[in-house]
C-alpha positions as MATLAB code, in Angstrom:
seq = 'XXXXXXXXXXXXXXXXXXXXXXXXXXXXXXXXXXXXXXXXXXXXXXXXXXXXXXXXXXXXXXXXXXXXXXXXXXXXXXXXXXXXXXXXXXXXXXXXXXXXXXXXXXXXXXXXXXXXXXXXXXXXXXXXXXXXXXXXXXXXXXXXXXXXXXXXXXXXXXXXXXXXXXXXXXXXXXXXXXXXXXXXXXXXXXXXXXXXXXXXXXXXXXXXXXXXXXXXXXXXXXXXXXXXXXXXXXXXXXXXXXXXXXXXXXXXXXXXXXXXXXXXXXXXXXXXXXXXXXXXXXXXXXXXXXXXXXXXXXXXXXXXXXXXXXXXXXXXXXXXXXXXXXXXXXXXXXXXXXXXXXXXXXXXXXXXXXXXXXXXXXXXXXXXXXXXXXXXXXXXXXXXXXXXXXXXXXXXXXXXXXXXXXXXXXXXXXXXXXXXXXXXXXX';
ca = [
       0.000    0.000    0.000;
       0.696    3.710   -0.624;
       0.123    6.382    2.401;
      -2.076    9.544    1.854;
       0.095   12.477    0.787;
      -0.282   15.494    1.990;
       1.752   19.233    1.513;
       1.111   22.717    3.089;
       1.329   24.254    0.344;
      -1.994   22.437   -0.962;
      -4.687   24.776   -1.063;
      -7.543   22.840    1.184;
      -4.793   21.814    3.778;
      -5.645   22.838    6.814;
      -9.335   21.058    6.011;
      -7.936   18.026    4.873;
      -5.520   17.973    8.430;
      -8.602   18.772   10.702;
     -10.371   16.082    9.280;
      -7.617   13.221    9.281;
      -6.352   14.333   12.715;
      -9.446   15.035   15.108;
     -10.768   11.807   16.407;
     -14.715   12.667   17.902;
     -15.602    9.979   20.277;
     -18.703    9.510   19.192;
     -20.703    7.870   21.830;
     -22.980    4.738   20.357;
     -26.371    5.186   21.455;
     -26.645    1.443   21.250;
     -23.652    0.950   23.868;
     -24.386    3.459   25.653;
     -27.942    1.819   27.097;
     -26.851   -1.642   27.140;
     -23.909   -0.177   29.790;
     -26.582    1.882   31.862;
     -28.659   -1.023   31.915;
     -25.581   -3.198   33.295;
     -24.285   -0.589   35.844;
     -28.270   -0.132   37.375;
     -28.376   -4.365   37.313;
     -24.938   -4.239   39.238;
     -25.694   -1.746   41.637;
     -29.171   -3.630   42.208;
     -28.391   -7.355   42.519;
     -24.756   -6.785   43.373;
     -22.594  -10.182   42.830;
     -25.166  -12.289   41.537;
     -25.276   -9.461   38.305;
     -21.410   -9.288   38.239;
     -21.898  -13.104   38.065;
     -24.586  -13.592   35.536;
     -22.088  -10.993   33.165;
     -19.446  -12.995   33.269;
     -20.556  -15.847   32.366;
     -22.306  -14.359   29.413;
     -20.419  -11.953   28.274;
     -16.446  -13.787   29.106;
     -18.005  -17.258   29.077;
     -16.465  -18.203   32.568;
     -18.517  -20.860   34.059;
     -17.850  -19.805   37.505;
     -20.355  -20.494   40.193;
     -19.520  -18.192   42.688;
     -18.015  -14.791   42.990;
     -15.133  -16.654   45.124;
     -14.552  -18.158   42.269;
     -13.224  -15.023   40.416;
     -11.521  -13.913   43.136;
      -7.686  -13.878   42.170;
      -5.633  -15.234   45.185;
      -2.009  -13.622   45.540;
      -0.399  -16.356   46.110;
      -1.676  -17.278   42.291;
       0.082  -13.697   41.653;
       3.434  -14.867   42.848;
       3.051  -18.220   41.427;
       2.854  -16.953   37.822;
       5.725  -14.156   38.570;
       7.584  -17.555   39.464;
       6.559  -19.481   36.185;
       8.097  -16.731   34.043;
      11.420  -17.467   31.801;
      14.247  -15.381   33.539;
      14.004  -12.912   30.007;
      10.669  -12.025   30.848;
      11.510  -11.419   34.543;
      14.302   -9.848   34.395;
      12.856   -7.601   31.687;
       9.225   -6.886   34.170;
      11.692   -6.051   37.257;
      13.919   -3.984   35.034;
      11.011   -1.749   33.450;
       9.167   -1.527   37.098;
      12.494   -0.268   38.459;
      12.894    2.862   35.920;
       8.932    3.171   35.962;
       8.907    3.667   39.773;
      12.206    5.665   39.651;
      10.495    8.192   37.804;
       7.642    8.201   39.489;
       9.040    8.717   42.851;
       9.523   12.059   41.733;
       6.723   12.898   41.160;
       5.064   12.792   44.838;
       3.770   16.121   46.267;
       4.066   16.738   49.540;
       1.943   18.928   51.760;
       3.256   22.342   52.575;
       2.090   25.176   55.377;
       2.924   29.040   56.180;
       2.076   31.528   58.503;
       1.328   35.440   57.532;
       1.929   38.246   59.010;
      -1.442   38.511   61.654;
      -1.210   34.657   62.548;
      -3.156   33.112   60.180;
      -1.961   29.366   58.973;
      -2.508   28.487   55.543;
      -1.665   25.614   53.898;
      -2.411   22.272   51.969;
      -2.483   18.617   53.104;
      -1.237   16.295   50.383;
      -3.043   12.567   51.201;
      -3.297    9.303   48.981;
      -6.537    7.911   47.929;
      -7.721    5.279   49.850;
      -9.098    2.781   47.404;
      -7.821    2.326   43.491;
      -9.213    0.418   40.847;
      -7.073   -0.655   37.628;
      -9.008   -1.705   35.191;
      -6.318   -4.423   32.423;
      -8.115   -5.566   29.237;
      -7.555   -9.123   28.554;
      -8.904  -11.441   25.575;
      -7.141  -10.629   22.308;
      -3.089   -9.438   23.927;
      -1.619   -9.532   27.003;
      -0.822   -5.748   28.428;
       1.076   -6.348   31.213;
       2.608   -3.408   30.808;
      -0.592   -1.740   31.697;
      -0.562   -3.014   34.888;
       2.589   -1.285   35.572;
       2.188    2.266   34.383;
      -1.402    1.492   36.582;
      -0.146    0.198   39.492;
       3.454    1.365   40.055;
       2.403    5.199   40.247;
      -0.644    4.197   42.619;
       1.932    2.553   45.077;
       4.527    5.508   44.740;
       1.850    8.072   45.779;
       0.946    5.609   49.193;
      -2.901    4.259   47.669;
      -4.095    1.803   50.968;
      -5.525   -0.547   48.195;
      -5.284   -1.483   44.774;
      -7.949   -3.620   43.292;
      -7.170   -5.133   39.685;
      -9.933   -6.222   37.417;
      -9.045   -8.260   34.243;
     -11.178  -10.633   32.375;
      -8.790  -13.555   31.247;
      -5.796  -12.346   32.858;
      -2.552  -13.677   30.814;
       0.271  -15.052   32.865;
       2.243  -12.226   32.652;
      -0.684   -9.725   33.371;
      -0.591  -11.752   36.564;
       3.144  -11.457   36.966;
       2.804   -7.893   36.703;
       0.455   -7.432   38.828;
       2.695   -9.384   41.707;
       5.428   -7.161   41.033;
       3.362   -3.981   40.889;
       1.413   -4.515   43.851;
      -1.629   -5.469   43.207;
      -3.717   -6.357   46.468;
      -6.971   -7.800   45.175;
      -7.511   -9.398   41.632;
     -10.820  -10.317   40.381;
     -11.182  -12.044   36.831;
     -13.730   -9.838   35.744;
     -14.138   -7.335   32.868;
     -16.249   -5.124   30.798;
     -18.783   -2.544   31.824;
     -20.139   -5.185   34.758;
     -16.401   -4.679   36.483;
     -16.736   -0.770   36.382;
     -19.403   -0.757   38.011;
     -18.391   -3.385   40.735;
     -15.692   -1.143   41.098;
     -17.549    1.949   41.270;
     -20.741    0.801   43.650;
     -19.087   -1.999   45.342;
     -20.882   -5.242   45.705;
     -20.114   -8.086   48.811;
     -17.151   -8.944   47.192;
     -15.537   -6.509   45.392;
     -14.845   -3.198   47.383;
     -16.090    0.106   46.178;
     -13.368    2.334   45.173;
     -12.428    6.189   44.673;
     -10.883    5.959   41.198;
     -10.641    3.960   38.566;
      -8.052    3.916   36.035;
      -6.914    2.009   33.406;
      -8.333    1.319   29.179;
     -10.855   -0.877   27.584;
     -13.003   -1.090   24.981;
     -16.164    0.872   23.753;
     -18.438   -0.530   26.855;
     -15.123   -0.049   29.371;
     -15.316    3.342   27.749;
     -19.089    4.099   28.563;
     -18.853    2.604   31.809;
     -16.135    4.645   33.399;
     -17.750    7.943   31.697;
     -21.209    7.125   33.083;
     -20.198    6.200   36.742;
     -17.703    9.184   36.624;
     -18.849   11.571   39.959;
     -19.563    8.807   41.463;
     -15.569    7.597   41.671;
     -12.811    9.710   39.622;
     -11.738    8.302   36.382;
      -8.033    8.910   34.972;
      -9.665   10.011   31.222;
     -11.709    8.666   28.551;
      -8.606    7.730   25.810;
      -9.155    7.852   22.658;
      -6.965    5.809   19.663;
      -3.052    5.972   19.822;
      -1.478    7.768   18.261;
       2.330    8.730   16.875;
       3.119   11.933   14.984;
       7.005   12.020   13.582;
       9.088   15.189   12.559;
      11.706   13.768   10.165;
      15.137   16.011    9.107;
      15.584   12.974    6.503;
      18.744   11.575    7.663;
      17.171    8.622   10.046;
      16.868    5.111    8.326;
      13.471    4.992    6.269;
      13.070    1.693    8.152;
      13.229    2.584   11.481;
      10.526    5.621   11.136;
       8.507    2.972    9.215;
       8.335    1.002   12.074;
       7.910    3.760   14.360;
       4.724    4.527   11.955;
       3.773    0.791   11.766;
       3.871    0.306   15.641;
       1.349    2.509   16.194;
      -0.783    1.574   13.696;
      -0.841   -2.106   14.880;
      -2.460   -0.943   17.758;
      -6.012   -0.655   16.229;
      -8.248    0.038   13.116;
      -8.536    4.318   14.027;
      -4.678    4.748   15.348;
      -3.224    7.448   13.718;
       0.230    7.691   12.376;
       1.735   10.803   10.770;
       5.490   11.830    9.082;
       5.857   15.463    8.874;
       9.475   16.007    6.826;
      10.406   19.152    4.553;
      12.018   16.447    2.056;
      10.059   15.052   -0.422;
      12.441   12.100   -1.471;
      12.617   11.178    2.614;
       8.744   11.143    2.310;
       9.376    8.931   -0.525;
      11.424    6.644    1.170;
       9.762    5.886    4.149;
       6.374    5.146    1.846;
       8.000    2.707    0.281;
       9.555    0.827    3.680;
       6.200    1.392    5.169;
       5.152   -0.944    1.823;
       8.179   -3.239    2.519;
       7.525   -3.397    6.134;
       3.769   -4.228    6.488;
       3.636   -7.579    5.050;
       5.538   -8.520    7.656;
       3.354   -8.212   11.078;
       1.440  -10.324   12.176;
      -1.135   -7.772   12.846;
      -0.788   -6.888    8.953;
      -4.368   -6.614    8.341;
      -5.156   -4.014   11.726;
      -2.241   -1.738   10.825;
      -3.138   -1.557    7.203;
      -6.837   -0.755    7.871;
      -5.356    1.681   10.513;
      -2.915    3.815    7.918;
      -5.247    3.953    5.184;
      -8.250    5.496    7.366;
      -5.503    7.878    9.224;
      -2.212    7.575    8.493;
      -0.379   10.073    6.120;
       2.799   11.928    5.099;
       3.216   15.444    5.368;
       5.693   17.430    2.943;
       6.304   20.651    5.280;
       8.253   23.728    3.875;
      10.302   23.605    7.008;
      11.136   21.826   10.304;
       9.974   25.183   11.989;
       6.495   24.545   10.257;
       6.423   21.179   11.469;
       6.668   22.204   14.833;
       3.871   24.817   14.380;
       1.540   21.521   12.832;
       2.716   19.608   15.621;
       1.615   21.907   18.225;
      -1.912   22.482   16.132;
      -2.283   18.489   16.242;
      -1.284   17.774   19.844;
      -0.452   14.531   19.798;
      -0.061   11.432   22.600;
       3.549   10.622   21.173;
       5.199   12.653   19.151;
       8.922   11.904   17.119;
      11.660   14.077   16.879;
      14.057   12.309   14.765;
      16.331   14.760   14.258;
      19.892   15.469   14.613;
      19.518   18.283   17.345;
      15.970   18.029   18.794;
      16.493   20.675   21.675;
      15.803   23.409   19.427;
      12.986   21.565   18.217;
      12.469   21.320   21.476;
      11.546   24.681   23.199;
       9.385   25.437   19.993;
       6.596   22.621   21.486;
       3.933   22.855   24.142;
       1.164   20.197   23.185;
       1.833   16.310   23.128;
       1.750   13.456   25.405;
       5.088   12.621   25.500;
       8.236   14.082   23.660;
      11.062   11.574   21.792;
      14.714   13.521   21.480;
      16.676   12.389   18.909;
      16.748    9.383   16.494;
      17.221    6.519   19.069;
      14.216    7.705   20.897;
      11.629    4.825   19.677;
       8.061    5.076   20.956;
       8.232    1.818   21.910;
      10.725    2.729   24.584;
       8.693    5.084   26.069;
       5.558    2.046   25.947;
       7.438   -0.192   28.158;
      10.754    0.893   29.777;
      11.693    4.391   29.658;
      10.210    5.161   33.456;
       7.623    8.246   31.914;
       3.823    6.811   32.235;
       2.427    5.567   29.154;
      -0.942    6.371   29.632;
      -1.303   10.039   27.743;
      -3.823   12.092   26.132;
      -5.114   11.687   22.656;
      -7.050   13.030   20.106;
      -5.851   16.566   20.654;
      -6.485   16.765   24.641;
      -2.884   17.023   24.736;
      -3.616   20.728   25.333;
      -4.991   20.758   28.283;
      -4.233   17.277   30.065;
      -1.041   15.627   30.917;
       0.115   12.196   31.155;
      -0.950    9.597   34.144;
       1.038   10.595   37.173;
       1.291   10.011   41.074;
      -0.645   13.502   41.027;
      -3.796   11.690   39.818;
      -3.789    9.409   43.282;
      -2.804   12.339   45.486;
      -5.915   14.488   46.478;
      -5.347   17.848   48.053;
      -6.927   19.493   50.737;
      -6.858   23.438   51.849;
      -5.963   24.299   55.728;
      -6.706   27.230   57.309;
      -6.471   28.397   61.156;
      -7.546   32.175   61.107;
      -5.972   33.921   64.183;
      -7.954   36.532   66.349;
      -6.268   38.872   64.647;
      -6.645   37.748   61.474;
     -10.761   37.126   62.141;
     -10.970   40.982   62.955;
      -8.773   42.355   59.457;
      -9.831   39.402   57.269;
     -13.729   38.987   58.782;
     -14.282   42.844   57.140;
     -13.359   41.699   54.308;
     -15.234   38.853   54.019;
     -18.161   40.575   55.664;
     -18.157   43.446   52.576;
     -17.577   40.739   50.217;
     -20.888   38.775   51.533;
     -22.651   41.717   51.714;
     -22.044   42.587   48.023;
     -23.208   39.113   46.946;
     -26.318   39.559   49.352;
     -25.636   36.776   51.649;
     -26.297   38.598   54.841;
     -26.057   34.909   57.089;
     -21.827   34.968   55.533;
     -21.421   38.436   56.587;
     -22.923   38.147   60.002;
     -21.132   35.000   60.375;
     -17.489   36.793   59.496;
     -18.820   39.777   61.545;
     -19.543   38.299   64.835;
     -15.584   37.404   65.261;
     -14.861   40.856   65.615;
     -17.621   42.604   66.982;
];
């Protein structure tokens, strides 16, 4: 196959690149009821819903909720069972993951003015987490990492994994990570276990963690109810090529993206038309290749493309219009690439920077915005299990300089009980 080519110096540019790039979640009508009738079942008839579910829907015969209850020592046992490569490689990419994390952690700070008054903020962990790890078609345990790990770091009392069809390794992971309850459940019945709480499966604060369509619904319609770590869209990988990099290895950057599902988008932005060129035709070489041929092909002809810019400089200024979750510099000096960029997920410096890196190893979270959110949100983090909470001890003095204030404020809104209240201190 041949990618879409694009230039902009096409007139109709900037239409074609809104349409290719923006990703609208549409929300299926369909799925949308079918998960608000599972959630209302769930919070209604508790386990023996969560039950009935699973055996429909993951075609577990289980006959009791025990049943689906993951025991840690099955955990360990499958860390055990790995081959030393995969081992070694789990402990190596929790290591950097929790390194980096670690520095992440807030802590709670406190000062005094000059009348008395303390002000402050209390950092504190959530008390109850729920990771939600896809199973079926691949094993992620990767997922369960860039979950887990940052949970742990930020001091979570509980973590509660759900996965329907856990893989071995998902398991590992979730030994090494942490995990403190596993239940082999999944899908929209899971969310809400997870959200409501039923006998057996303890209600939670927030859930994190990607599915599918009805994973998707679930976590939007019980959101307010717990906190939710975002709604994700496709992945996504946008590249800024100088043309010196091997054609094959931006291919592949393209291509590994692309494998991930039928609407991931991958893009090449380059000023040089013969790099362009050259990568389209190891993208052609390339693709016959996966196994997951027929998803990444389906994937780059509904939005992949290359992009003939006039300039790096323009690249950067496309880049930043796009926001995307990964984004490429595979250039020979990306720092002054660099400081030109404020929107993307994550940021790759240099030509050895792969993508895939940053999915499994690197220590940064994998779990970043898409489909343009970019320029607002920002990446998974210990933040998102830390909650913050405001402290303030007004002195006497304080009550009698700050309650006047208040007290004019209150009165300007017309809440006469807020201005008597801030009054009476210094009256």
């Amino acid at each position: 196959m041949r990618l879409r080519r694009l230039s902009t110096a096409d007139a109709g540019f900037d239409a074609e690149l809104e349409r290719l790039t923006r990703y609208e979640a549409a929300q299926d009508q369909a799925v949308e009821a079918a998960v608000r009738a599972i959630i209302a079942d769930v919070r209604a008839r508790g386990d023996a819903a969560v039950l009935e579910y699973t055996r429909r829907f993951d075609r577990v015969p289980a006959d009791s909720m025990t049943a689906l209850e993951v025991p840690r020592g099955a955990l360990e046992v499958a860390l055990a069972a790995l081959s030393a490569a995969q081992r070694e490689a789990l402990q190596e990419a929790a290591a950097r993951v929790r390194a980096f994390h670690e520095r992440q952690r807030a802590q709670s700070w406190e000062f005094t003015d000059a009348e008395g008054t303390r002000l402050g903020q209390r950092v504190t962990p959530l008390e109850r987490v729920g990771v939600y790890v896809p199973g079926g078609k691949a094993a992620y345990p990767s997922t369960v990492l860039m979950n887990v790990i940052p949970a742990k770091v930020a001091g979570v009392g509980e973590i509660v994994m759900t996965s329907p069809n856990a893989e071995p390794m998902v398991l590992a992971a979730a030994a090494l990570a942490g995990v403190d309850r596993a239940f082999a459940i999944g899908g929209a019945q899971a969310v809400a276990a997870l959200a409501y709480g039923t006998a057996t499966v303890p209600r939670v604060d927030k859930i994190v963690g990607p599915g599918n369509a009805y994973v998707a619904a679930a976590k939007r319609q019980v959101f307010g109810q717990v906190g939710i770590d975002m709604i994700a869209g496709p992945s996504e990988i946008l590249v800024i090529g100088d043309g010196a990099t091997p054609p094959d290895w931006v291919a592949m950057d393209l291509l590994s993206q692309a494998e991930h599902d039928e609407m991931a988008q991958s893009i090449l932005l380059s000023p040089s038309k013969e790099y362009l060129d050259a990568v389209d035709a190891s993208v052609a070489k390339l693709l016959p290749t996966l196994a997951r041929r027929a998803v990444a092909e389906a994937s780059l002809a509904a939005r992949g493309a290359l992009v003939l810019t006039r300039s790096l400089e323009e690249a950067c200024t496309l880049a930043d219009r796009i926001a995307p979750e990964h984004l490429e510099l595979s250039v020979a000096d990306p720092e002054p690439l660099l400081a030109r960029l404020r929107h993307a997920g994550a940021i790759f410096l240099g030509r050895w920077s792969s993508e895939a890196i940053g999915d499994y190893c690197a220590g940064p979270n994998h779990v970043l915005p898409t489909a343009g959110t970019a320029r607002f949100s920002s990446p998974l983090g210990v933040y998102d299990f830390q909650k913050r909470t405001s402290v303030i001890g007004v002195s006497a003095s304080g009550a009698r300089t700050l309650g006047k204030v208040a007290q004019t404020l209150a009165e300007g809104e017309g809440l006469q009980a807020h201005a008597r209240s801030a009054a009476m201190r210094f009256e």
